[in-house]
TIDREN-953621 format. One record per residue (C-alpha): residue number from 1; residue in three letters; chain; x, y, z. Coordinates in pm, whole numbers, plus 50000, padded with zeros to 5 digits. Example, Ala and Ser with C-alpha at 12.3 -4.5 7.8 and 13.67 -1.06 7.14 Angstrom:
! residues 2
[1, "Ala", "A", [51230, 49550, 50780]];
[2, "Ser", "A", [51367, 49894, 50714]];
END
This chain:
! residues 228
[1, "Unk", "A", [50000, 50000, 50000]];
[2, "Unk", "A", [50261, 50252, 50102]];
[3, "Unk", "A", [50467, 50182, 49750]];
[4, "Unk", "A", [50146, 50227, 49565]];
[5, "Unk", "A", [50135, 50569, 49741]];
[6, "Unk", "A", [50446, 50654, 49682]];
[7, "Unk", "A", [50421, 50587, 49287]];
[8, "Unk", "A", [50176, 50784, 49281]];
[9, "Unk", "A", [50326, 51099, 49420]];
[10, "Unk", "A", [50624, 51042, 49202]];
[11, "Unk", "A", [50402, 51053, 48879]];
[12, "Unk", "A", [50265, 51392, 49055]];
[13, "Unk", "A", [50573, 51511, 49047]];
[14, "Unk", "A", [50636, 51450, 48734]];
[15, "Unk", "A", [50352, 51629, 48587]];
[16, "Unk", "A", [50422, 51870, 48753]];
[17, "Unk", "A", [50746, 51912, 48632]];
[18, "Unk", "A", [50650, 51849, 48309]];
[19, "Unk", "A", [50396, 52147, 48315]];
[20, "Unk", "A", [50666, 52393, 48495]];
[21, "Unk", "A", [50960, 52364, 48253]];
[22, "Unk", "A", [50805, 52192, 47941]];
[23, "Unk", "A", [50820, 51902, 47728]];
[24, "Unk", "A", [51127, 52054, 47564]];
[25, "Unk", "A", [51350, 52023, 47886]];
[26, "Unk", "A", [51604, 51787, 48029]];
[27, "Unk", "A", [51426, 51604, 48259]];
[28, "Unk", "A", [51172, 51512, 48000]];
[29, "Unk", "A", [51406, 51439, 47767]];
[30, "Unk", "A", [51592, 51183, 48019]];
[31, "Unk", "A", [51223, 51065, 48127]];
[32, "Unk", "A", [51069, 50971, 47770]];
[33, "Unk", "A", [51438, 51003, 47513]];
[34, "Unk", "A", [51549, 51208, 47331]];
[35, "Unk", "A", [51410, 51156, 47002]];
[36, "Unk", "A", [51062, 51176, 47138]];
[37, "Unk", "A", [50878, 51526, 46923]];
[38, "Unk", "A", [50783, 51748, 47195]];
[39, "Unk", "A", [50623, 52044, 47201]];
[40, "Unk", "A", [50570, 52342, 47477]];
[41, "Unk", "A", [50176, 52376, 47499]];
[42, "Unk", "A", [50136, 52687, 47425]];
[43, "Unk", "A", [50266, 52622, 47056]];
[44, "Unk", "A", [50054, 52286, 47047]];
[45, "Unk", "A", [49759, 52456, 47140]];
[46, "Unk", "A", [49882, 52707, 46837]];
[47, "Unk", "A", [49916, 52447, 46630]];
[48, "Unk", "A", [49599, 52279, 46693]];
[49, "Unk", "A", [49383, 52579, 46646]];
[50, "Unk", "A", [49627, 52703, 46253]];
[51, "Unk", "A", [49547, 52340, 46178]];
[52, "Unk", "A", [49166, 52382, 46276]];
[53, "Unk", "A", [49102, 52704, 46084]];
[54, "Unk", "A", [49267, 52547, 45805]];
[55, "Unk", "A", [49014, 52261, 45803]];
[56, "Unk", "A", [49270, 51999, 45878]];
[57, "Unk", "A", [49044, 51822, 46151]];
[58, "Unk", "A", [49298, 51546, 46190]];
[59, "Unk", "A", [49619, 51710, 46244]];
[60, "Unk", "A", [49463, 51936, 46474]];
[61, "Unk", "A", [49318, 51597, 46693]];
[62, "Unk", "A", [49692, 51505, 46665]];
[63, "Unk", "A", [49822, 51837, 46856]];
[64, "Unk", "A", [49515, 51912, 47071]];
[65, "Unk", "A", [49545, 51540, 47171]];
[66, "Unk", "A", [49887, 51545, 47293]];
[67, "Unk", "A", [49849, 51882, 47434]];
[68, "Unk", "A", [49602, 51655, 47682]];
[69, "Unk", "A", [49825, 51385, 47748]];
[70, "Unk", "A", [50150, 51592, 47810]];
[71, "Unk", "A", [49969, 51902, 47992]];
[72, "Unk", "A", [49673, 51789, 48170]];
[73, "Unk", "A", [49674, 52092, 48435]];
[74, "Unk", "A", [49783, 52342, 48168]];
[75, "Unk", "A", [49552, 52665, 48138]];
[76, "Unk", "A", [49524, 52498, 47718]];
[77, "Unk", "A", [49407, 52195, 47819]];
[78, "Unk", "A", [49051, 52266, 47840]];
[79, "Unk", "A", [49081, 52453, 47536]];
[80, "Unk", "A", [49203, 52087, 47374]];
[81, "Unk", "A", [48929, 51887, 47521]];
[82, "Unk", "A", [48666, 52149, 47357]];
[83, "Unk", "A", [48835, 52137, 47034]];
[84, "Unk", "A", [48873, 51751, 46999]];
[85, "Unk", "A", [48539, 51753, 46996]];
[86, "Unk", "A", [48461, 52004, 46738]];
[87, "Unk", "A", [48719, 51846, 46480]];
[88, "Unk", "A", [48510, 51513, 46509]];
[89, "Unk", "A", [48225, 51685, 46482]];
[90, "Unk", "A", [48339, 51858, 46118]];
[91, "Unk", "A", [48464, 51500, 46024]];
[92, "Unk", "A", [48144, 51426, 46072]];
[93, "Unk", "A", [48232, 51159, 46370]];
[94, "Unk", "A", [47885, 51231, 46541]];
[95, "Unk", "A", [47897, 50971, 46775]];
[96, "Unk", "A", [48276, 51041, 46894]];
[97, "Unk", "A", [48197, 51421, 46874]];
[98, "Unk", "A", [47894, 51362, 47094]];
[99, "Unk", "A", [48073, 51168, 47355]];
[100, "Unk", "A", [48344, 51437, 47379]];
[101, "Unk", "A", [48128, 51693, 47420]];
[102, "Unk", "A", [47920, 51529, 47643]];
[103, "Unk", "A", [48215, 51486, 47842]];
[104, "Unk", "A", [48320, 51841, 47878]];
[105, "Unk", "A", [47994, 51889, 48056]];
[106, "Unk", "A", [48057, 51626, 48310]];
[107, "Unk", "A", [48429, 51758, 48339]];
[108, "Unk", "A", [48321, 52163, 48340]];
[109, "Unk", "A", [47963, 52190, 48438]];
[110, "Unk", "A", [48029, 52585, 48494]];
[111, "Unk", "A", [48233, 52650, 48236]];
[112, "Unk", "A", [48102, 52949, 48010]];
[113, "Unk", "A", [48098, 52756, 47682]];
[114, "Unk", "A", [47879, 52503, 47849]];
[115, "Unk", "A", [47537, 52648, 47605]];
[116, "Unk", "A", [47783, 52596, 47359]];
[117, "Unk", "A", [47840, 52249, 47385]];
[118, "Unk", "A", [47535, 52164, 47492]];
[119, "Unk", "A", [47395, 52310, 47124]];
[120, "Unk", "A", [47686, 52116, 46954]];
[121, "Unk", "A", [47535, 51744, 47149]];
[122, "Unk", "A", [47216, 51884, 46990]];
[123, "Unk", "A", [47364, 51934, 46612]];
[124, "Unk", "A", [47512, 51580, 46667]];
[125, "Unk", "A", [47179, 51425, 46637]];
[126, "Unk", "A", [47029, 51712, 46424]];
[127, "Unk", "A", [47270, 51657, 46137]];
[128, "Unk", "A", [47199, 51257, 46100]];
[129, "Unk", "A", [46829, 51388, 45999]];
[130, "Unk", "A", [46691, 51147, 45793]];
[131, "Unk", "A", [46402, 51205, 45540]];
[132, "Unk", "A", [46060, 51158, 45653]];
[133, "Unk", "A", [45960, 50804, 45576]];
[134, "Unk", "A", [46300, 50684, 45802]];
[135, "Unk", "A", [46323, 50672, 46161]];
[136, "Unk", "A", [46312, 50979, 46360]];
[137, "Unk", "A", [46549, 50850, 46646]];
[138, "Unk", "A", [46804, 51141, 46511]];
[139, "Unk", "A", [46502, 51407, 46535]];
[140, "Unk", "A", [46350, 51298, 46883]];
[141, "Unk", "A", [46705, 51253, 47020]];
[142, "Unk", "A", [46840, 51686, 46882]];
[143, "Unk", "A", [46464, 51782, 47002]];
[144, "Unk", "A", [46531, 51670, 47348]];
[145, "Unk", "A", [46900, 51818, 47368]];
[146, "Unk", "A", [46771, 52143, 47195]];
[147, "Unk", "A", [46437, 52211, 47439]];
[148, "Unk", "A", [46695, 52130, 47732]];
[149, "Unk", "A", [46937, 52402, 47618]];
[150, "Unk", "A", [46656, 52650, 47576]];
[151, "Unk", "A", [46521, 52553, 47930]];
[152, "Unk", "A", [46859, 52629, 48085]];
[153, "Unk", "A", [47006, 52860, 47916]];
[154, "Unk", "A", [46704, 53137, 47781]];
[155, "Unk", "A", [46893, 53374, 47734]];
[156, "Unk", "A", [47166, 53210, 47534]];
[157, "Unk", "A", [47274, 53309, 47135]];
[158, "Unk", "A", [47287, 52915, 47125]];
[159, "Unk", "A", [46917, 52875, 47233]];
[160, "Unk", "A", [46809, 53110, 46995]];
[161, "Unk", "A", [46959, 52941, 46723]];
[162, "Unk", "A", [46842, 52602, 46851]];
[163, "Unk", "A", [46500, 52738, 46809]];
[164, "Unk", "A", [46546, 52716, 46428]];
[165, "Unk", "A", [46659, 52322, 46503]];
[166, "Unk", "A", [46381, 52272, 46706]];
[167, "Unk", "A", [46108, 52363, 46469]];
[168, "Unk", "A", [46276, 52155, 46182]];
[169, "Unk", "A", [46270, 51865, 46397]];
[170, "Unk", "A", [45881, 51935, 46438]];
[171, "Unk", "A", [45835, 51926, 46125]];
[172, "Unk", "A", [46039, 51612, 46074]];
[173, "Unk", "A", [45849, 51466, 46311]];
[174, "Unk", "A", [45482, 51548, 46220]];
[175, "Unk", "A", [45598, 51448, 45896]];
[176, "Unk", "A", [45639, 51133, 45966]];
[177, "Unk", "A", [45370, 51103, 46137]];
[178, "Unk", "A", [45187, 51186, 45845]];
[179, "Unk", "A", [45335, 50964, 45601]];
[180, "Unk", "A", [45245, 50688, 45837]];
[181, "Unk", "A", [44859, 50753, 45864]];
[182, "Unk", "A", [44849, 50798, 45496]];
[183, "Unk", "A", [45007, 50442, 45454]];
[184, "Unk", "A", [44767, 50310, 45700]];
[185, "Unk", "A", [44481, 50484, 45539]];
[186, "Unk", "A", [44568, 50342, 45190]];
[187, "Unk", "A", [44596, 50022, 45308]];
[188, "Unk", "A", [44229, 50040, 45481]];
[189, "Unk", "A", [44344, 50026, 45847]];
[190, "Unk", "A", [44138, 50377, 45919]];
[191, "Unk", "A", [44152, 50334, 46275]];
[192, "Unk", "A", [44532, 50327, 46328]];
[193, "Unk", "A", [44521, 50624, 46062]];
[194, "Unk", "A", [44311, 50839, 46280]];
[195, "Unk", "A", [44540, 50782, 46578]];
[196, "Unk", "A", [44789, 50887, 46375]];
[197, "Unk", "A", [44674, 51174, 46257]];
[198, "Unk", "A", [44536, 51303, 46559]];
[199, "Unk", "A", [44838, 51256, 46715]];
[200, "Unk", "A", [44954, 51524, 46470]];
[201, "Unk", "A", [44680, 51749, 46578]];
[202, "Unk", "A", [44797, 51721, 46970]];
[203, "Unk", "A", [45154, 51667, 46930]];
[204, "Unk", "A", [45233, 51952, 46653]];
[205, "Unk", "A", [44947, 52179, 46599]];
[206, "Unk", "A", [45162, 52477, 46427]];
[207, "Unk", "A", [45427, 52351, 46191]];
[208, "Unk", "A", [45234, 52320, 45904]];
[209, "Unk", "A", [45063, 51992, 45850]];
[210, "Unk", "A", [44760, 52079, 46052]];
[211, "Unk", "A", [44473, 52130, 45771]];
[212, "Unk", "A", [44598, 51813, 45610]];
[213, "Unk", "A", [44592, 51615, 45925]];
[214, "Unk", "A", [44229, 51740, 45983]];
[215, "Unk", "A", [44113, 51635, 45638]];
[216, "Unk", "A", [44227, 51237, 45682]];
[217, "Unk", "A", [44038, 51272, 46063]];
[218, "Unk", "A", [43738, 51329, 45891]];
[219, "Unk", "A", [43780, 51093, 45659]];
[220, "Unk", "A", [43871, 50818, 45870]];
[221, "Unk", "A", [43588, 50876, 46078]];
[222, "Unk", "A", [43346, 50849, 45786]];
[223, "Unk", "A", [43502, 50578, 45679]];
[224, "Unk", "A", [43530, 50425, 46010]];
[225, "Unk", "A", [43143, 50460, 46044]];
[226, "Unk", "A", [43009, 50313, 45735]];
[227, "Unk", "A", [43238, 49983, 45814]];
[228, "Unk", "A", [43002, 49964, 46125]];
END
């Protein structure tokens, strides 16, 4: 127990060191060799964002990555974490982009880009929109993380423009309910048409679909009557 302890504090110390005089010095050079391609953070975190802006999503991972692993108590290293997550999201690595963001919320509940991040979780799902007649998992899922951001966060840029996301997804959704009932109504099943469509009526009243939904009701119900 006290050797585990004392392992411990040594790799402490180490960090420690390594975040006081670099990745460039002596010490780390005798630690890890001296062919190993170190860089002060500061000019990794430089790196990572030149690489970023130029749309190279994969060399920036590279330096924002080791910017993580060499300085995990550096003033960058939050700035690394945030950006990690935004290259996967360009590379359009939704599910590792969502997990790293989802992370920095755990890690920095308070942290000021937390609307931010929260709207990124919600893009995630957003952009994996499929087209009406698919499976709305993506839309239900960016609905949820969208209404949540404008719940905390009012007063937010992010939950204004999440507003825009959230009526898409309405739509998305009421489409599909739509396209459903019609099926069902083709194929003569009126009654699971009607709940369909009046699902439309209580679940999205205002994005469009409305006056269409109400014309299959009344049809259904006629129909539904004369097969009594």
């Amino acid at each position: 127990m006290k050797l585990g302890k004392a392992y411990k504090l040594v790799i402490l110390l180490v960090i420690v060191l390594l975040n006081c005089y670099g990745c460039s010095s002596p010490l780390f050079k005798k630690l890890f060799g001296s062919d190993v391609d170190v860089k002060p953070a500061q000019i990794l975190a430089m790196d990572g964002i030149e690489s970023f802006e130029d749309g190279d999503y994969r060399d920036a991972v590279k330096s924002f990555q080791k910017l993580k692993d060499w300085y995990p108590f550096s003033k960058y290293a939050i700035l690394a974490e945030l950006k990690i997550a935004d290259c996967h999201f360009y590379l359009e690595e939704y599910m590792d982009a969502f997990f790293a963001y989802d992370e920095f919320i755990e890690l920095h509940p308070r942290n000021e880009a937390i609307p931010y991040v929260i709207y990124q979780t919600g893009r995630c799902y957003f952009d994996q929109l499929d087209t009406i007649d698919r499976d709305q998992e993506s839309a239900r899922k960016s609905l949820d993380v969208f209404s949540r951001l404008r719940n905390d966060y009012p007063d937010s840029l992010y939950s204004e423009k999440a507003l825009v996301h959230i009526n898409i997804c309405l739509k998305s959704l009421a489409g599909h309910e739509l396209y459903v009932g019609k099926f069902y109504f083709k194929s003569n099943h009126y009654k699971a048409a009607l709940f369909r469509f009046k699902k439309i009526i209580i679940d999205y009243p205002d994005v469009g679909v409305h006056q269409k939904a109400m014309q299959y009701i009344a049809l259904c119900e006629e129909l539904i009557e004369k097969q009594k």
